[in-house]
C-alpha positions as CSV (number, residue, x, y, z in Angstrom):
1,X,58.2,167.8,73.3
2,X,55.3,166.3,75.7
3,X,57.8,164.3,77.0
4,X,60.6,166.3,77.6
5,X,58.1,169.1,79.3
6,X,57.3,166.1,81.8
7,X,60.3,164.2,82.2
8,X,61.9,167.9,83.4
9,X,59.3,168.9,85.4
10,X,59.2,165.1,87.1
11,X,62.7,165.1,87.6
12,X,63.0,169.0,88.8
13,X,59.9,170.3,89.9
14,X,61.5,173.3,91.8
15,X,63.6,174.3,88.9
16,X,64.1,178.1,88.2
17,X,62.8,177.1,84.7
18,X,59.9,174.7,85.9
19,X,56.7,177.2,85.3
20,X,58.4,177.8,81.9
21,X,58.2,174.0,81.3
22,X,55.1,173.7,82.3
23,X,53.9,176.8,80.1
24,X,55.2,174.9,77.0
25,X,53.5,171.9,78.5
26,X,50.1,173.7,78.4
27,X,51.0,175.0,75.0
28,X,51.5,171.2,73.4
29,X,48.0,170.2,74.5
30,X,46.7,173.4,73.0
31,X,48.0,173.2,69.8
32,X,47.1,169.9,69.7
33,X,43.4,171.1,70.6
34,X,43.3,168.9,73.5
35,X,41.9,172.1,75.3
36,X,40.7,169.8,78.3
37,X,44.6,169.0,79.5
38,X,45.8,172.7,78.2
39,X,43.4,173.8,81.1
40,X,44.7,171.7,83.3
41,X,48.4,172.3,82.8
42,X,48.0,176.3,82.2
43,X,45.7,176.0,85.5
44,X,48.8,174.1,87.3
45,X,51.8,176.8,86.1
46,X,49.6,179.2,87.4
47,X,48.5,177.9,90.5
48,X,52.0,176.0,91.5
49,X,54.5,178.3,89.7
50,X,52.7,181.7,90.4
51,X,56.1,183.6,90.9
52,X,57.5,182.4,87.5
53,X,57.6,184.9,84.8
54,X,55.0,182.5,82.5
55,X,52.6,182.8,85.1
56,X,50.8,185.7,83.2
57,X,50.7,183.6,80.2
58,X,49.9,180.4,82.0
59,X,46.4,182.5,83.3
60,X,46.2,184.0,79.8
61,X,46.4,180.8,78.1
62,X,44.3,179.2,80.7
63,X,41.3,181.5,80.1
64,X,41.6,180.9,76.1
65,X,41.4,176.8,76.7
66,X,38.4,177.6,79.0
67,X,37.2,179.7,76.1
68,X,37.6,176.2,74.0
69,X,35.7,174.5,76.1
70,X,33.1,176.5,76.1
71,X,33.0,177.9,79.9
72,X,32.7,181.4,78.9
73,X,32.0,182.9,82.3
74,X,35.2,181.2,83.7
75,X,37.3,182.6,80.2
76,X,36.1,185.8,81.2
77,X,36.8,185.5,84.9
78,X,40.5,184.7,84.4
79,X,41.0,187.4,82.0
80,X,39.7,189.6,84.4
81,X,41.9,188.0,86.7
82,X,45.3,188.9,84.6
83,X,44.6,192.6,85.1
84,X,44.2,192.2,89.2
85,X,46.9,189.5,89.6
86,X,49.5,190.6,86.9
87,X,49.1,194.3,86.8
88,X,53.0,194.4,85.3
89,X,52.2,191.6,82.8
90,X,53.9,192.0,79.2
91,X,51.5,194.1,76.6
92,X,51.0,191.3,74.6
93,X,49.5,189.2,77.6
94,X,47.6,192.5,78.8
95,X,46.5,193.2,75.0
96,X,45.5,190.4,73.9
97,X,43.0,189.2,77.6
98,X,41.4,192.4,76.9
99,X,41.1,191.4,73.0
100,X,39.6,188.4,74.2
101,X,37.3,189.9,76.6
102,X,35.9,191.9,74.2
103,X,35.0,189.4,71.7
104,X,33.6,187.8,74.1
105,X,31.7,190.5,75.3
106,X,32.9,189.7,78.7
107,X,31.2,192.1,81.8
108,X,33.7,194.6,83.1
């Protein structure tokens, strides 16, 4: 899947679907536990495809590798972040940063 994610986003980087491919990018490092490159490519989808529909997801998922690496204070500041940036997200992204937040007893 790595592989594919890449080759499509290499080849068609403008793509309608590109932050989608970059999403399920993030998510193959994460499931893999490689939190280090999930936070990189969930910090990319957000930051480069920020008017895709992932984009809530990408910041979600970015806060919860963050989490994985043990930078608390920036988990909690992009969970925040969901709220302020992605007032319209889907429930389950809205649900489930302010889950997160409260277990880890984010501020705010």
């Amino acid at each position: 899947a790595q592989t594919g994610f890449e080759g499509f986003l290499k080849a068609h980087p403008r793509h309608r679907l590109a932050g989608n491919a970059q999403y399920w990018l993030g998510e193959v490092y994460y499931v893999r536990e490689d939190y280090k490159s999930a936070a990189g490519a969930f910090l990319k989808g957000y930051q480069t495809y920020s008017r895709s529909p992932k984009a809530p997801d990408s910041l979600l998922k970015l806060a919860m590798s963050l989490d994985r690496l043990g930078a608390r204070d920036d988990a909690c500041a992009s969970f925040s972040a969901i709220a302020q940036r992605f007032p319209n997200a889907q429930n389950h992204v809205r649900n489930r940063a302010q889950s997160e937040m409260r277990r880890l007893r984010c501020a705010g």
